[in-house]
N, CA, C and O atoms as a printed pandas DataFrame, in Angstrom:
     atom_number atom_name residue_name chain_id  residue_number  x_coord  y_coord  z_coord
0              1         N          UNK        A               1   46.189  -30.448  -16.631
1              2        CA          UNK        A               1   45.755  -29.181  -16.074
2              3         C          UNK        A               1   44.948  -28.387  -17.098
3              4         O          UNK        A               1   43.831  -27.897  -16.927
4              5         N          UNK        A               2   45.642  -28.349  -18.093
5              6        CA          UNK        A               2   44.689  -27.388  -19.458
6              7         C          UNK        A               2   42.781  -28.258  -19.735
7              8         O          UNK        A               2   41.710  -27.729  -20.030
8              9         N          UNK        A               3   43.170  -29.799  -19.442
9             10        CA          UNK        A               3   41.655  -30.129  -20.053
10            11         C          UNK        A               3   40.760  -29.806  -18.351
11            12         O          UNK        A               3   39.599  -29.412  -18.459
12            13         N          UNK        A               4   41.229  -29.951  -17.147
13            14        CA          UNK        A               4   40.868  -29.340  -16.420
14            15         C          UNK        A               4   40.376  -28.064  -16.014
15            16         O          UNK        A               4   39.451  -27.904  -15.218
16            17         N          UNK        A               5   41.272  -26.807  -16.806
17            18        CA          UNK        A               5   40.647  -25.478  -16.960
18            19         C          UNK        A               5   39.432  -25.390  -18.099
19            20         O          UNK        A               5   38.455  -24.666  -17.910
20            21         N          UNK        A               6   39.598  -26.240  -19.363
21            22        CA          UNK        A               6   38.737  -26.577  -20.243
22            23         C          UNK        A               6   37.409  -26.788  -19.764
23            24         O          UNK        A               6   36.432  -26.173  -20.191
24            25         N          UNK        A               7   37.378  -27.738  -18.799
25            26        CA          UNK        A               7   36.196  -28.629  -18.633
26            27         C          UNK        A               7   35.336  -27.469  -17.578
27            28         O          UNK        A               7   34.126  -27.257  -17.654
28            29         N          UNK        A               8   36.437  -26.694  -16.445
29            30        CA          UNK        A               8   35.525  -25.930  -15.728
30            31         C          UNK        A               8   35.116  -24.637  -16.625
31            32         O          UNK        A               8   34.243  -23.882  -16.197
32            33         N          UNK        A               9   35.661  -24.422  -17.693
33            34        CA          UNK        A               9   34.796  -22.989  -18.536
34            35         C          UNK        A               9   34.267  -23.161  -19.302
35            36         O          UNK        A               9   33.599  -22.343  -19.934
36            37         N          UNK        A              10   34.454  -24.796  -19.584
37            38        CA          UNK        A              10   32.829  -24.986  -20.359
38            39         C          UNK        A              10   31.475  -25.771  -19.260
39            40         O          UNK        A              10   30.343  -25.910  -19.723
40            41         N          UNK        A              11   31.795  -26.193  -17.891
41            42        CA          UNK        A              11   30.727  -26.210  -17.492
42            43         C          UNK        A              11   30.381  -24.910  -16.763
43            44         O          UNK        A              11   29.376  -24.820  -16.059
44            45         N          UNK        A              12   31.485  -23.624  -17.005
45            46        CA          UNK        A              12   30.479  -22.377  -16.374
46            47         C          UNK        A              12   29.563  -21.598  -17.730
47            48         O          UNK        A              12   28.428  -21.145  -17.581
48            49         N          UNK        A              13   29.970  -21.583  -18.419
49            50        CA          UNK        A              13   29.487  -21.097  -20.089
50            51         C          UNK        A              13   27.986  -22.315  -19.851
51            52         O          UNK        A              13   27.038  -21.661  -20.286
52            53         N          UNK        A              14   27.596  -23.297  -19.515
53            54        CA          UNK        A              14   26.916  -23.835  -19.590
54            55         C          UNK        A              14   25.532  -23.574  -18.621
55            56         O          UNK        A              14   24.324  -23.743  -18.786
56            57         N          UNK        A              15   26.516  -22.999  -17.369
57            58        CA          UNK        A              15   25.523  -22.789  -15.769
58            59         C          UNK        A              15   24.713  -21.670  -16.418
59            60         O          UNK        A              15   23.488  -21.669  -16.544
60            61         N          UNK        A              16   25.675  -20.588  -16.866
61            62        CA          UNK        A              16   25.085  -19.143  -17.383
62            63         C          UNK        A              16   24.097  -19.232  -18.426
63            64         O          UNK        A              16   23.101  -18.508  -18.431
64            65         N          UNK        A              17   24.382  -20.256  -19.474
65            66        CA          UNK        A              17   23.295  -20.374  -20.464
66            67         C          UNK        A              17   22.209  -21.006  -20.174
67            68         O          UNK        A              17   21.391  -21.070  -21.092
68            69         N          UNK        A              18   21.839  -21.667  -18.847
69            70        CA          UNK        A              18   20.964  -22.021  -18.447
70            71         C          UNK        A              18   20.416  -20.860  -17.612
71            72         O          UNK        A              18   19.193  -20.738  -17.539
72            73         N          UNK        A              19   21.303  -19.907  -16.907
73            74        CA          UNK        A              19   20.310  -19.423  -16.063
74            75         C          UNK        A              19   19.803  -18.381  -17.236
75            76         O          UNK        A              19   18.636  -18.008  -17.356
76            77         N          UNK        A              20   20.775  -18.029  -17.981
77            78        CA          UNK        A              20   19.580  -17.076  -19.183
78            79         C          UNK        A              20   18.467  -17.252  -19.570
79            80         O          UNK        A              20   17.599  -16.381  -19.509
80            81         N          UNK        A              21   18.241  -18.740  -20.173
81            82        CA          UNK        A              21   17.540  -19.247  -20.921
82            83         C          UNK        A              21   16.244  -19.425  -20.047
83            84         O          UNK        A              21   15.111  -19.385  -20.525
84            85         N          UNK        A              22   16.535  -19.632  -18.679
85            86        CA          UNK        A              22   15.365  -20.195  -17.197
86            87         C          UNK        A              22   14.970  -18.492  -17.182
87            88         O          UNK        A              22   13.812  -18.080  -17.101
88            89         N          UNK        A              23   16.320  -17.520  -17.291
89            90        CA          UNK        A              23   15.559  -16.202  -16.770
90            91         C          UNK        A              23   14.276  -15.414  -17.943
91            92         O          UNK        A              23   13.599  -14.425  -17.665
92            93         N          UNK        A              24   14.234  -16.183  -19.224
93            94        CA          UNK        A              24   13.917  -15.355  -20.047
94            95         C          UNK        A              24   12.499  -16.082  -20.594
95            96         O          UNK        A              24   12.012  -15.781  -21.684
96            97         N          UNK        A              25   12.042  -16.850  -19.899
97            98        CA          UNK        A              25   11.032  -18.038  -19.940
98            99         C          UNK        A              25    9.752  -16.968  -19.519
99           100         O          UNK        A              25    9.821  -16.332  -18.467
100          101         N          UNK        A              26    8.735  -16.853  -20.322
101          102        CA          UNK        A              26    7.460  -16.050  -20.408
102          103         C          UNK        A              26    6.946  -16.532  -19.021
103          104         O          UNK        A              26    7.350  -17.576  -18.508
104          105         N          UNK        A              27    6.023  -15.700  -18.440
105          106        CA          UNK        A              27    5.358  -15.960  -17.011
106          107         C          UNK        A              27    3.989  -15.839  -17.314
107          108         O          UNK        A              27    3.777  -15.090  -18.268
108          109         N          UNK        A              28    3.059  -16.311  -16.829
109          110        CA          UNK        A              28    1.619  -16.446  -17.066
110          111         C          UNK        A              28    0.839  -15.622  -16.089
111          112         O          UNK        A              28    1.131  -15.594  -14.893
112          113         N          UNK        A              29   -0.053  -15.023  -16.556
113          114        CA          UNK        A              29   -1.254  -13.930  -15.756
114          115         C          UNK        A              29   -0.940  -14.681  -14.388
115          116         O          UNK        A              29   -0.292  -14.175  -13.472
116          117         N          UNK        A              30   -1.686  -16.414  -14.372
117          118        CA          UNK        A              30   -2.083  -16.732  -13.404
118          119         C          UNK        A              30   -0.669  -16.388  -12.017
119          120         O          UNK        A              30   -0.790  -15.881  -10.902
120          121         N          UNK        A              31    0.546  -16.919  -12.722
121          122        CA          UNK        A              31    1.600  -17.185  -12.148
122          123         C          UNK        A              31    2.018  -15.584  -11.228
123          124         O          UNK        A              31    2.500  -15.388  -10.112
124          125         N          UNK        A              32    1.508  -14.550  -12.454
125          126        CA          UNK        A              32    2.441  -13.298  -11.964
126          127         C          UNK        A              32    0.927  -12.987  -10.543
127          128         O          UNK        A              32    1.105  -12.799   -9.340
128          129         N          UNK        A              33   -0.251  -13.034  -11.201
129          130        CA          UNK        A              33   -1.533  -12.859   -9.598
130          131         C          UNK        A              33   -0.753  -13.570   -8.701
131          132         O          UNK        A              33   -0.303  -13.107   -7.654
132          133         N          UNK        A              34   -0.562  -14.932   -9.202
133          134        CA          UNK        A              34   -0.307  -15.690   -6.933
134          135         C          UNK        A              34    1.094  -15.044   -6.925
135          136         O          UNK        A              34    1.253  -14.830   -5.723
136          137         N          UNK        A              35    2.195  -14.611   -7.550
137          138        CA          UNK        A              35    3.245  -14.017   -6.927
138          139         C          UNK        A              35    3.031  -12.662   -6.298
139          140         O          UNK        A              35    3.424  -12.430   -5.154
140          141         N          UNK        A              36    2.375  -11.720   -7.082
141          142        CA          UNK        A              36    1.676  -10.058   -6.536
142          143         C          UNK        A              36    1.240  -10.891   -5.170
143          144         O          UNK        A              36    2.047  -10.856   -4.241
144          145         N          UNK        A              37   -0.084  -11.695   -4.977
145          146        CA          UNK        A              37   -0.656  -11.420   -3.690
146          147         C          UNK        A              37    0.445  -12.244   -2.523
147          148         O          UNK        A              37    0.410  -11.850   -1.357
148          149         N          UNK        A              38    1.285  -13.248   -2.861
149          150        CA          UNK        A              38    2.702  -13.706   -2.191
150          151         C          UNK        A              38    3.221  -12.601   -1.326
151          152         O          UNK        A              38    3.156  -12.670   -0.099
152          153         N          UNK        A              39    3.899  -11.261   -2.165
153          154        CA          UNK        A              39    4.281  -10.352   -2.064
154          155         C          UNK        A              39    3.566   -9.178   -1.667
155          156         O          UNK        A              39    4.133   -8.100   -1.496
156          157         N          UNK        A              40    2.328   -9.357   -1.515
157          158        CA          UNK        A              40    1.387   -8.388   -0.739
158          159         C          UNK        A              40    1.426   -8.214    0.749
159          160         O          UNK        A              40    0.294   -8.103    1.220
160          161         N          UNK        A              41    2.443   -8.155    1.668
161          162        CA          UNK        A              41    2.446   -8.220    3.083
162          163         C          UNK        A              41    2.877   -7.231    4.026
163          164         O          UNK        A              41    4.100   -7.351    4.103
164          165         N          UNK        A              42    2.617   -6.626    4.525
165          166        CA          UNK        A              42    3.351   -5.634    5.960
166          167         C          UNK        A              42    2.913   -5.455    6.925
167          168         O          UNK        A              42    1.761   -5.745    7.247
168          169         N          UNK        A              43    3.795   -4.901    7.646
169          170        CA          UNK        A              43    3.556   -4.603    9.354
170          171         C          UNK        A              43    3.070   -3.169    9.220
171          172         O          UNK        A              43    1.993   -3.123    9.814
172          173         N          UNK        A              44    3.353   -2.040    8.741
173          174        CA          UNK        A              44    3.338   -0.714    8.821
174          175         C          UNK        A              44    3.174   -0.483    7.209
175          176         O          UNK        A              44    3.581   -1.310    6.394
176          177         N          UNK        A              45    2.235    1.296    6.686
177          178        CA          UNK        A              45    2.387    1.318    5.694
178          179         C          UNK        A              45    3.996    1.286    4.991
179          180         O          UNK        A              45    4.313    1.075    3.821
180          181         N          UNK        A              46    4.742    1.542    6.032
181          182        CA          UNK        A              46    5.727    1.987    5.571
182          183         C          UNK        A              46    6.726    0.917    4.551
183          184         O          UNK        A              46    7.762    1.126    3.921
184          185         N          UNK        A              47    5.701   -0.536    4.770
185          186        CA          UNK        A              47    6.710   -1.703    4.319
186          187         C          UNK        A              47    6.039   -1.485    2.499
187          188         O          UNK        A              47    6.731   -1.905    1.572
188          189         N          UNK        A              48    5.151   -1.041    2.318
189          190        CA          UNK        A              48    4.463   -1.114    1.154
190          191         C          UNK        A              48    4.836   -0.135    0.069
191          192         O          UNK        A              48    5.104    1.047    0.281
192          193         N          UNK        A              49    4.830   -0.696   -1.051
193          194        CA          UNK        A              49    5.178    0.479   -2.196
194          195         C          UNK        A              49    3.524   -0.057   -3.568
195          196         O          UNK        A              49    2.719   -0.982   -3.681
196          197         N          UNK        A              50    3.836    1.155   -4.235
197          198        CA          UNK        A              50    2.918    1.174   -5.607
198          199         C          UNK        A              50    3.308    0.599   -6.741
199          200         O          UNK        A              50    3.379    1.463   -7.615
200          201         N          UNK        A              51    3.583   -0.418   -7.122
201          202        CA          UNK        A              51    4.337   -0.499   -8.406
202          203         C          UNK        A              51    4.114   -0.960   -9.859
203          204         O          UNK        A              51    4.945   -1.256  -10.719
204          205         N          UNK        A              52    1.882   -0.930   -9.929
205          206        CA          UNK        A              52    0.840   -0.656  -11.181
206          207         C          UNK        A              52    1.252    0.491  -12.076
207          208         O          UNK        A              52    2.255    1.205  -12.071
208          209         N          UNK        A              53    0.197    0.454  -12.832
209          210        CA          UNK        A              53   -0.045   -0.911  -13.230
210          211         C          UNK        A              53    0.913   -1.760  -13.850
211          212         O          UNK        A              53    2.103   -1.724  -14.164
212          213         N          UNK        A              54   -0.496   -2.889  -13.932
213          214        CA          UNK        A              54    0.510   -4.040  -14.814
214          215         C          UNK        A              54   -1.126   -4.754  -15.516
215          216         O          UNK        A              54   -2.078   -5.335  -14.994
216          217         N          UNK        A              55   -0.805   -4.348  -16.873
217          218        CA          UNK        A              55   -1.862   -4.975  -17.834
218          219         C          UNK        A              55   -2.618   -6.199  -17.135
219          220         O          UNK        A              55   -2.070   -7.143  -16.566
220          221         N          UNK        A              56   -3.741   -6.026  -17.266
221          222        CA          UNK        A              56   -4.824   -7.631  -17.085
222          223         C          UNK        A              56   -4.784   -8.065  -15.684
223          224         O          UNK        A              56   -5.539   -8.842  -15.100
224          225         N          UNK        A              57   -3.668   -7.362  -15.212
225          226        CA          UNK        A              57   -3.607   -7.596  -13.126
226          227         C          UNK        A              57   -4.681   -6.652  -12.807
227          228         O          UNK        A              57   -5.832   -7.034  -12.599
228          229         N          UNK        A              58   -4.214   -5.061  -12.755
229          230        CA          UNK        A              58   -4.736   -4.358  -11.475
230          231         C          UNK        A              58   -4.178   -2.826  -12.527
231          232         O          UNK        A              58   -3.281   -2.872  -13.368
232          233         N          UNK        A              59   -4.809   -1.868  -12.250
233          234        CA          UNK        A              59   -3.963   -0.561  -12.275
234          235         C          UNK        A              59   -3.562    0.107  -11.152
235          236         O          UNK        A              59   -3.153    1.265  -11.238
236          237         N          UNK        A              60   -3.654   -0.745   -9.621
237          238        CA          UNK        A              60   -2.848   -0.215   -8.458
238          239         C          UNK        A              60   -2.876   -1.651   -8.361
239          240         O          UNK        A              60   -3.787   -2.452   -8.151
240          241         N          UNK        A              61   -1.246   -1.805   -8.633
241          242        CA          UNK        A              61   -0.576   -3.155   -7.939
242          243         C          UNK        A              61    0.226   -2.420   -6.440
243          244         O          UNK        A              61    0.643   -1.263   -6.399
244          245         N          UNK        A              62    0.300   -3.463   -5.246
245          246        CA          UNK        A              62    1.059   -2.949   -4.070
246          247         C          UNK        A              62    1.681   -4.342   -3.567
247          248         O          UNK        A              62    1.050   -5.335   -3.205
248          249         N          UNK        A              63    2.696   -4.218   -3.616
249          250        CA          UNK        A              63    3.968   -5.113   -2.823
250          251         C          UNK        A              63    4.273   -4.631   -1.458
251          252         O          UNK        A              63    3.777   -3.650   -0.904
252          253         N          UNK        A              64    5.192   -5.485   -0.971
253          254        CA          UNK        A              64    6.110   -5.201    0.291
254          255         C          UNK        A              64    7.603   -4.827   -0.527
255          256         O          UNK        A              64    7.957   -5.337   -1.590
256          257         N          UNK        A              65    8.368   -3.802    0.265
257          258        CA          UNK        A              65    8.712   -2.887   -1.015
258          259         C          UNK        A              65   10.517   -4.068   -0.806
259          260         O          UNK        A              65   11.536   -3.782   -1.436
260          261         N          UNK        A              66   10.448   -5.029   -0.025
261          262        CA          UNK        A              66   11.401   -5.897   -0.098
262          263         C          UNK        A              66   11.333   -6.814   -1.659
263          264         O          UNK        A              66   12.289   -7.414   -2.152
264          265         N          UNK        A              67    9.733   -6.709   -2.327
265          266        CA          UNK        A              67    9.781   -8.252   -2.960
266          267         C          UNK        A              67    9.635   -7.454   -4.307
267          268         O          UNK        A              67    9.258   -8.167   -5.237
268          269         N          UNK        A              68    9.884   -5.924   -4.667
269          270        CA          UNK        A              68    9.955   -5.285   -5.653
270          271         C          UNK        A              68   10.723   -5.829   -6.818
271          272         O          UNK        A              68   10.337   -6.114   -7.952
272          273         N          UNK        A              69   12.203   -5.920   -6.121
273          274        CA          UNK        A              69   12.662   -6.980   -7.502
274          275         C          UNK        A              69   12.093   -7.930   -7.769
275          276         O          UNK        A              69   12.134   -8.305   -8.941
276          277         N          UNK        A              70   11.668   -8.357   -7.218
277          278        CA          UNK        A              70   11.222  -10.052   -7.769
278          279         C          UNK        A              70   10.090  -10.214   -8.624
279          280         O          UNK        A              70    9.823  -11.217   -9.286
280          281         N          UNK        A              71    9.290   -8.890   -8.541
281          282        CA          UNK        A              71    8.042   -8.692   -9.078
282          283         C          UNK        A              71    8.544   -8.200  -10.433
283          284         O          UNK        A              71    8.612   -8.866  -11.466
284          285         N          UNK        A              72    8.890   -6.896  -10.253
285          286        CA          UNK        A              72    9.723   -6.254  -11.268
286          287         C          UNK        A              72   10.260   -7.490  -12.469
287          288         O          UNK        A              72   10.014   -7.065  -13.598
288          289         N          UNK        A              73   10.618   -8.248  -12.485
289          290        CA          UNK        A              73   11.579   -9.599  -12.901
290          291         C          UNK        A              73   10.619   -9.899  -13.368
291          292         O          UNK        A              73   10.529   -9.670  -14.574
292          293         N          UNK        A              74    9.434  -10.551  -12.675
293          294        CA          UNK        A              74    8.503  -11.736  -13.161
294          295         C          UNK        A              74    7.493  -10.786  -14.224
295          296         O          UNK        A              74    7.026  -11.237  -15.269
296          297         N          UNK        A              75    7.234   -9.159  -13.641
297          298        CA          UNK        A              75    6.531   -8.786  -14.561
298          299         C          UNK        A              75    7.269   -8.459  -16.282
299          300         O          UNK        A              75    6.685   -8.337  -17.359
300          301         N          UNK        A              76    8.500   -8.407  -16.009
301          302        CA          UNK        A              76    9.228   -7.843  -17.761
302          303         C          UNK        A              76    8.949   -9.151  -18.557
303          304         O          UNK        A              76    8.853   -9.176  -19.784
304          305         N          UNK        A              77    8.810  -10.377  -17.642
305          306        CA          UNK        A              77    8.530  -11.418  -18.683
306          307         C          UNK        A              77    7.548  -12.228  -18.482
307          308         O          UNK        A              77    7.533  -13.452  -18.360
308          309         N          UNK        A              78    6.261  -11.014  -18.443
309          310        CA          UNK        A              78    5.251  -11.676  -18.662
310          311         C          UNK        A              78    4.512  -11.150  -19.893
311          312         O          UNK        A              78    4.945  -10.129  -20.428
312          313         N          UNK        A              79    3.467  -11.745  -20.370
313          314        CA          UNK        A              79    3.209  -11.039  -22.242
314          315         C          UNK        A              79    1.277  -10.780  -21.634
315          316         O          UNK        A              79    0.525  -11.728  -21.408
316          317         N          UNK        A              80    0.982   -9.675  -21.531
317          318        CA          UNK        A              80   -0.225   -9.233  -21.535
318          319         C          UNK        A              80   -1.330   -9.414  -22.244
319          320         O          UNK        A              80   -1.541   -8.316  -22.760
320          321         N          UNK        A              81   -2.414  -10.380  -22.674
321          322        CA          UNK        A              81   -3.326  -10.376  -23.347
322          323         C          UNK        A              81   -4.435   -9.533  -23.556
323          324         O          UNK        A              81   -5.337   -9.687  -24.380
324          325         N          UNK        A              82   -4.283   -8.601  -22.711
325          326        CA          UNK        A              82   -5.784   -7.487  -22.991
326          327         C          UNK        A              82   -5.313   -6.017  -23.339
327          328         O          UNK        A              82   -4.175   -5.716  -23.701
328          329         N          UNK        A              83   -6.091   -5.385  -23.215
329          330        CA          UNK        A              83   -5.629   -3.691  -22.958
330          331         C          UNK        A              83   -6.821   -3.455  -22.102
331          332         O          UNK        A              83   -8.036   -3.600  -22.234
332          333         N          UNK        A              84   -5.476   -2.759  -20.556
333          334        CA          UNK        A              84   -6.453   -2.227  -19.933
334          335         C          UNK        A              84   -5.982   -0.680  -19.729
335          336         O          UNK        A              84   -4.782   -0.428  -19.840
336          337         N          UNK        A              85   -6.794    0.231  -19.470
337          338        CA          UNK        A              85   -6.821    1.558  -19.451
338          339         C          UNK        A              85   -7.169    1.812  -18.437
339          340         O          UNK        A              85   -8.318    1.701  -18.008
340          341         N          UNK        A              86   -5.738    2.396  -17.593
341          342        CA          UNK        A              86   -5.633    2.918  -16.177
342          343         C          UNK        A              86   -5.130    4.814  -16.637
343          344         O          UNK        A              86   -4.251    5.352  -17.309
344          345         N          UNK        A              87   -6.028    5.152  -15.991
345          346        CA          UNK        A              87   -5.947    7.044  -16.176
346          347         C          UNK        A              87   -5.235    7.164  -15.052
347          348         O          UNK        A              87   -4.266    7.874  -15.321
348          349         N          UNK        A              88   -5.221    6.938  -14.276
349          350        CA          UNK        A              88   -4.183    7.404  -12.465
350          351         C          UNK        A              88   -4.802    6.318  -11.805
351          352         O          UNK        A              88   -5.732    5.532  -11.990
352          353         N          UNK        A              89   -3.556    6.682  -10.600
353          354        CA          UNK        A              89   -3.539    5.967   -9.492
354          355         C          UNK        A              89   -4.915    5.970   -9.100
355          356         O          UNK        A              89   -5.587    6.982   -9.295
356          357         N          UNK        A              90   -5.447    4.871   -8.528
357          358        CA          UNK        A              90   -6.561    5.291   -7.374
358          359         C          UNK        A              90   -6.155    6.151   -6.188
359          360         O          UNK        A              90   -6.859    7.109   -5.869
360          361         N          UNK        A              91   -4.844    5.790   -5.402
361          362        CA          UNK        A              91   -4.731    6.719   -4.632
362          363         C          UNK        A              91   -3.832    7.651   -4.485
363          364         O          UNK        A              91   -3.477    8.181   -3.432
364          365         N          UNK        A              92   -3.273    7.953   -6.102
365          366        CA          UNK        A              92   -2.336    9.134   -6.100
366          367         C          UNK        A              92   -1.136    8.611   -5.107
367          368         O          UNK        A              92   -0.792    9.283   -4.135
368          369         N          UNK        A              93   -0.736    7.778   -5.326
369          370        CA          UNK        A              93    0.631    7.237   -5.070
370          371         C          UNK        A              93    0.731    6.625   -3.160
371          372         O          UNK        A              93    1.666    5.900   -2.821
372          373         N          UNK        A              94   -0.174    6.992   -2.310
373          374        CA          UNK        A              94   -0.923    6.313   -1.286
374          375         C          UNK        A              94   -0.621    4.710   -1.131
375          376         O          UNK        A              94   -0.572    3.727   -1.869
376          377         N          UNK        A              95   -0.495    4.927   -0.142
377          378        CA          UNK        A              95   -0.457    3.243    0.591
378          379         C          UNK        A              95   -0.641    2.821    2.244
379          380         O          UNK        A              95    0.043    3.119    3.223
380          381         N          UNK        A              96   -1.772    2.065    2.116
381          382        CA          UNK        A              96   -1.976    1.908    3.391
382          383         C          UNK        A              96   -1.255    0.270    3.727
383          384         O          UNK        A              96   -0.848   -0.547    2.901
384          385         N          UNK        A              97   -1.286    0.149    5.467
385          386        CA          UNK        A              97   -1.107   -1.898    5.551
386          387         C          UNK        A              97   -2.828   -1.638    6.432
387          388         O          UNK        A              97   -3.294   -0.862    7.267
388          389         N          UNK        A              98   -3.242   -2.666    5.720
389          390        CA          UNK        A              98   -4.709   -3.136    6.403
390          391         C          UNK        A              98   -4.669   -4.484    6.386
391          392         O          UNK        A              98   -4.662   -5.031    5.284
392          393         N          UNK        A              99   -4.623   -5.567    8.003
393          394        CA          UNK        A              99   -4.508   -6.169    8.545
394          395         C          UNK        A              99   -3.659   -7.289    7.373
395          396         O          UNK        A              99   -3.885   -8.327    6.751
396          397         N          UNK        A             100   -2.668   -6.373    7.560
397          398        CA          UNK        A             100   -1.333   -7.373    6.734
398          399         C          UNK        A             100   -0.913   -6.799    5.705
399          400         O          UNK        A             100    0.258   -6.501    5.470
400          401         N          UNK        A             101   -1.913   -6.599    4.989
401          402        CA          UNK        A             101   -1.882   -6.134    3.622
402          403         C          UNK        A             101   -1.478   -4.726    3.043
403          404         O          UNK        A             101   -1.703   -3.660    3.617
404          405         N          UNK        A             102   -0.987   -4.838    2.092
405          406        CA          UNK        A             102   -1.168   -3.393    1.302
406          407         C          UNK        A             102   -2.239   -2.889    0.431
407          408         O          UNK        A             102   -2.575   -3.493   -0.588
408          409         N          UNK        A             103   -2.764   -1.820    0.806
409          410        CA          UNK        A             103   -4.145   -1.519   -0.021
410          411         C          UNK        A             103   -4.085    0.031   -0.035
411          412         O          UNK        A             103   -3.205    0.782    0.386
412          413         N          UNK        A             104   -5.089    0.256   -0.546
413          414        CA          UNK        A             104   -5.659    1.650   -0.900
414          415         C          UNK        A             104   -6.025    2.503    0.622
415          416         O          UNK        A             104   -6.740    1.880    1.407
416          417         N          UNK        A             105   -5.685    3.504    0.920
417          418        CA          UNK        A             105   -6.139    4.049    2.281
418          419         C          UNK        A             105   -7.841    3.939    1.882
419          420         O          UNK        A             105   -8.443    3.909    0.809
420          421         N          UNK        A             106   -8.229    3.899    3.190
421          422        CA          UNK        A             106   -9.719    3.876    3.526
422          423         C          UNK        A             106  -10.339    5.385    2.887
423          424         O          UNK        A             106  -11.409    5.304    2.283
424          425         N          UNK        A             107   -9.773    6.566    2.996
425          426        CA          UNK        A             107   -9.585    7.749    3.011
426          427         C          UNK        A             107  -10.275    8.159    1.276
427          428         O          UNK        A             107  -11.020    9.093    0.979
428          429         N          UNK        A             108   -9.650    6.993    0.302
429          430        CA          UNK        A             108   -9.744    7.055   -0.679
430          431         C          UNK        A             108  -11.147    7.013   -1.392
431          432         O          UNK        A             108  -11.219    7.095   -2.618
């Protein structure tokens, strides 16, 4: 019974150090663009949020405000190669859905 409790807390000490090690793995420009536009989708503005910038992407990034974590996640571990200089929103915190999408109101 004891090498039995043994064996299952060292293969959970093992699950966890893998998912650390998988969670903490750098993400690439290209990787974090096709996940943003993945996560670019709605029915109504109402599904859409603002959540730019994000260096070398966009200084108005817009999700579906379901896939926020996931973005959130992929962006803390991604490593930025440029400097870009975003002064404000384009649309002052604004969000439209245009035929699917989340974008900038027309208005703007």
């Amino acid at each position: 019974m004891k090498r039995f409790l043994i064996a299952i807390f060292i293969s959970l000490l093992l699950t966890l150090g893998v998912n650390y090690f998988l969670t903490m793995l750098e993400v690439s420009e290209e990787s974090l663009r096709l996940k943003i536009n993945e996560a670019n989708y709605c029915n109504s503005k109402e599904d859409c949020v603002r959540i730019g910038p994000i260096p070398c992407i966009s200084c108005d990034v817009y999700v579906n405000k379901q896939e926020v974590k996931e973005i959130d996640r992929l962006h803390r571990r991604y490593k930025a190669n440029c400097e870009m200089l975003c002064s404000k929103p384009s649309a002052e915190g604004e969000v439209d859905c245009t035929s699917n999408k989340c974008t900038i109101p027309q208005s703007v």
